[in-house]
N, C-alpha and C positions, 0 to 999 in steps of 0.2 A: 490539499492540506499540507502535504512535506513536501520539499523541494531534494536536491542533491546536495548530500553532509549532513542531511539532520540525522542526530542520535532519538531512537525509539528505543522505548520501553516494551515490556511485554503491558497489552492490553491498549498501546494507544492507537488510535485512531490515523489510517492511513491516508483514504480517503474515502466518499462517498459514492456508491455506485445506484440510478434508479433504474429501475423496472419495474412495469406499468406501474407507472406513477409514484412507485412508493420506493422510498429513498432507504438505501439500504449502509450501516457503514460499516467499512473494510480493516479491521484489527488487528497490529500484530502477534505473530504467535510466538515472537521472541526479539531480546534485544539486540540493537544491533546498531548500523550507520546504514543508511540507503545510499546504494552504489549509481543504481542504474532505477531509471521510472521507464516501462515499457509503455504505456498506454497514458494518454493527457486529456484531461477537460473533453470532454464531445468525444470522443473515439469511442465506438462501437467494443466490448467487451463479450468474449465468450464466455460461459461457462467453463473453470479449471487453469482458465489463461491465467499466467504470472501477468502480474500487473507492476511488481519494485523487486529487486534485487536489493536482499539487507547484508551487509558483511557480519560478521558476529561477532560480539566483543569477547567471547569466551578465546580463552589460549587454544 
């Protein structure tokens, strides 16, 4: 869903993660700019893993 340099809001949608079958989506918990995506389309996710690096617009 966001690539590197989108500005997020609190509550938008980062991206979609499923397990068994049901599609689950990934929220932020704050605003910010996405620095870094660790994890892409088809990569296997753990439980806790960071998945984007957000910067934060706060000073």
């Amino acid at each position: 869903y966001v690539e590197l340099g989108t500005e997020v809001s609190v509550g938008d949608t980062l991206c979609v993660i499923e397990a068994m079958k049901i599609f689950n989506p990934v929220d932020t918990e704050s605003a910010g700019i996405v620095r870094k995506i660790f994890k892409h389309s088809g990569d296997p996710v753990e439980f806790g893993e960071p998945l984007f690096l957000i910067e934060s617009l706060s000073p």
